[in-house]
N, C-alpha and C positions, 0 to 999 in steps of 0.2 A: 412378731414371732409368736408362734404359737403351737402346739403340741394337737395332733392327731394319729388315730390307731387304723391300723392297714389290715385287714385281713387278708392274708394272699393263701393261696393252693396254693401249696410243695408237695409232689409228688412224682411218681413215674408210671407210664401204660394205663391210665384209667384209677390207679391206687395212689392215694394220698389223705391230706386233710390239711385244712386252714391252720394258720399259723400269724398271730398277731406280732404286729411290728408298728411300738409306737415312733412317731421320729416328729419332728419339727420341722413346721413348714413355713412361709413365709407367703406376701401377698405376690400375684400373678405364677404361682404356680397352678402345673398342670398335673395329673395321674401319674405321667411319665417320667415326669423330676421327682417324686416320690421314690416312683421304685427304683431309679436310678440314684437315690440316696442310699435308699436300704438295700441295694447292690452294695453298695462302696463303705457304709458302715456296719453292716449288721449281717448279710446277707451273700457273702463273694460268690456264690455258688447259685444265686438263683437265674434261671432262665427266662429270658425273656426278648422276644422279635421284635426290633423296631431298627429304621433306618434313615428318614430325613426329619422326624419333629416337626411336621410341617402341615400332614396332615394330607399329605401328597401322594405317598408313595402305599399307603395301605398294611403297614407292616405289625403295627404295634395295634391290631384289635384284641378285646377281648370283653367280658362280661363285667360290667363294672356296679356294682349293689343289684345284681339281677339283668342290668340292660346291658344288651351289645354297643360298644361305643369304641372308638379309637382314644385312647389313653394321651393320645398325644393333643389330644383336641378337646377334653375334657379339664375343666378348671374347677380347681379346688374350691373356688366358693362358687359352686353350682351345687356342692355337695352338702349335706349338712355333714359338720366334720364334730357333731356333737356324740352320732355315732361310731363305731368301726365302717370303714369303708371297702368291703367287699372287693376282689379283685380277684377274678377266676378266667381260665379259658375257656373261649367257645366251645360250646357242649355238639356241634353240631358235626365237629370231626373229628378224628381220634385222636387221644390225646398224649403224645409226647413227653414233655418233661414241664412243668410248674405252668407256664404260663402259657408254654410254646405247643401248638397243635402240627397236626400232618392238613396241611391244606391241598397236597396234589390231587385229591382225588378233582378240584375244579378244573386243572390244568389238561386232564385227561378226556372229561367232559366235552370242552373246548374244541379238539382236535377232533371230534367225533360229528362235529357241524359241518354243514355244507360251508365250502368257501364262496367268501365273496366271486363272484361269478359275472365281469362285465361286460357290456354291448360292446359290438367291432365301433372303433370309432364314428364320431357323428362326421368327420372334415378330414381331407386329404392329406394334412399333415400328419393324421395319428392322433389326434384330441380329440376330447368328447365336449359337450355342451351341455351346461344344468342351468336349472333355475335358481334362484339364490334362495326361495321360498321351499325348494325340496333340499335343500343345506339347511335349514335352518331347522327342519323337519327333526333331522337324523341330529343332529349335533350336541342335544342336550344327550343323548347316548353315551360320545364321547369321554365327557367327565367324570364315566366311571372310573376310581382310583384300583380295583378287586381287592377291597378291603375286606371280600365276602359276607359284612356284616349281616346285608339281606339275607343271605345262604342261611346265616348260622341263627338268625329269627324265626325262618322259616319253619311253622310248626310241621311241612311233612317229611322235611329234612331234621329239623331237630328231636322232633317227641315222635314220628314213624320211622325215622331212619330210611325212606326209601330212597336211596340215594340211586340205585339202578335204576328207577322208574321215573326220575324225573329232574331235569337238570337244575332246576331252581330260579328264582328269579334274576340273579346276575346275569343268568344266559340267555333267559328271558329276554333280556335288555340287549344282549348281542346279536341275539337274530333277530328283532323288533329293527337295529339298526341297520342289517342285512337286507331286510325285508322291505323295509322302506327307503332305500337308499335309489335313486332314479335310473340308478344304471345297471343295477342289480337283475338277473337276468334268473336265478335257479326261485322253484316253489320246492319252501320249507313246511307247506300247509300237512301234506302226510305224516310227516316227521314230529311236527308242532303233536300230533296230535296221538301218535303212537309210540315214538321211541323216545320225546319229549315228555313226555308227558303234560301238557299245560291245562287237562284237566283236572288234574288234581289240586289248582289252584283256586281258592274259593273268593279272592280278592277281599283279604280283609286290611288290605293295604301296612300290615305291619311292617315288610320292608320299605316302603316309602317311608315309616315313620325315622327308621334305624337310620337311614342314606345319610352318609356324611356330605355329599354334593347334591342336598337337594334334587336329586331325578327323582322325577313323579313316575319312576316303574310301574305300579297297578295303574294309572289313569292313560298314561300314553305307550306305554309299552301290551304292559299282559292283555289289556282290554282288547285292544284291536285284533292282537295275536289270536283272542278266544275270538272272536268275531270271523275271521275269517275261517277256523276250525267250525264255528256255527253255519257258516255261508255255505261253505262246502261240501260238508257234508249231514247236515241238520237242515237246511232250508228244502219244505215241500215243495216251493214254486222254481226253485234250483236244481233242484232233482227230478222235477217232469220236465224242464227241460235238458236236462243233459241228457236222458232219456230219448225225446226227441230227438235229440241232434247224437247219437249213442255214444256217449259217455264222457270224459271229461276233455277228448282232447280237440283243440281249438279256444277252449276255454281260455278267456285272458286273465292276469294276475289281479287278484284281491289287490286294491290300490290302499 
C-alpha cells in the first residue's frame, strides 16, 4: 500500500480548476479504481462516465497527465505516482461537469453518412457471396469501441475546433469500413471530400497512437480514403479521361 495524489478537474460548462486528492492505492490498480475511491471517500459528488471496466464499452475516457486514455485501461504503475497524476476531460467537446463531456455531437455526425448500401443478392435464395479475404479487409474496423479518443486527439478537432468541417477520424474508420466492404454499392468519394472533410487530415498518425484496440486508422483507413479523393479528382491521367468518356459516369468504384 502506498499513497498517491490525483489531480482531478471539478467544475461546470468549461469553468473549473484542479483539485488534489491524496488517497491510497494498492498493486493492480487502474485510474478508474482511484477515482472510484475518491468518489466513495472524499468526493460524493464527483462526476464521472464509465460502464463495463473492461475497456469495452468506451465510456470512462479522458485525458490522463496530458494524454487521451480510457481510465479503465490505464494502470497505476504505468504512471509515475511520484507525481500528481492529472486527470481532466477531453478537451475536444464541451464540457459538462468534472470529468464528464457532451459527446453527441459524434452521434449526429454518424447519421449524416450514407448507409451501408447492398447489391441485390448473389443466389436465388436471397444471399449474397463474399470472399473471406474482403472480411478480413473490413474487420479490423469493427473493433471500434467510440471511445472517441481519436476525435478528442485530433489536433483539428481539438486545438481548431472545426467540428462542422470535418467528421474526424473515428468516422473516418466508419466509411473506410463502408467503403471497402464488397457489397457495398453507394460512392462516398464526393462527400469524403467536401462535406467530410478528409483533407484537413495531415496523417500524423496521432490517433493510431491513442486507439485503445489497436486500429491502424491513418495507415488502413485515412490513407486509402485520401487516395481515392486524389484518384478522383486530382489525377491528370483520370481527368483526361473521364473527359473523353464525358464525365464521371460509368466510372467504377475506387477498390
Amino acid at each position: 500500500m502506498s499513497t498517491a495524489t490525483f489531480r482531478i478537474w471539478r467544475g461546470e460548462r468549461g469553468d473549473g480548476r484542479f483539485e488534489d486528492y491524496p488517497t491510497t492505492v494498492s498493486e493492480g490498480m487502474v485510474v478508474l479504481d482511484a477515482v472510484h475511491q475518491i468518489q466513495s471517500d472524499q468526493a460524493n459528488d464527483l462526476a464521472c462516465r464509465w460502464n463495463c471496466k473492461a475497456g469495452k464499452c468506451g465510456s470512462c475516457s479522458a485525458e490522463i497527465n496530458g494524454k487521451p486514455r480510457l481510465m479503465c485501461m490505464t494502470r497505476l504503475n504505468e504512471l509515475d505516482l511520484e507525481r500528481p497524476v492529472t486527470i481532466e476531460p477531453m478537451r475536444a467537446f464541451p464540457h459538462v461537469r468534472d470529468l464528464v463531456t457532451d459527446v453527441s455531437w459524434n452521434f449526429r455526425v454518424k447519421q449524416k453518412i450514407q448507409k451501408f448500401t447492398p447489391t441485390a443478392p448473389h443466389a436465388a435464395d436471397g444471399t449474397w457471396r463474399m470472399q473471406q479475404r474482403d472480411i478480413d479487409r473490413v474487420q479490423e474496423f469493427r473493433k471500434c469501441i467510440e471511445c472517441f479518443l481519436c476525435q478528442d486527439v485530433c489536433h483539428v478537432l481539438r486545438d481548431h475546433q472545426l467540428h462542422d468541417e470535418f467528421v474526424g477520424p473515428r468516422f473516418l474508420v466508419h466509411i473506410a469500413a463502408l467503403e471497402m466492404h464488397p457489397l457495398d454499392t453507394a460512392d462516398r468519394t464526393a462527400e469524403l471530400r467536401e462535406a467530410h472533410g478528409v483533407g484537413y487530415c495531415n496523417i500524423t498518425k496521432c490517433c493510431t497512437t491513442v486507439c485503445p484496440e489497436s486500429i491502424a486508422i491513418t495507415d488502413n483507413a485515412i490513407i486509402p480514403l485520401k487516395e481515392r479523393v486524389v484518384d478522383r479528382y486530382y489525377d491528370p491521367l483520370k481527368a483526361l479521361v473521364r473527359l473523353v468518356r464525358g464525365g464521371t459516369k460509368g466510372e467504377s468504384r475506387a477498390t
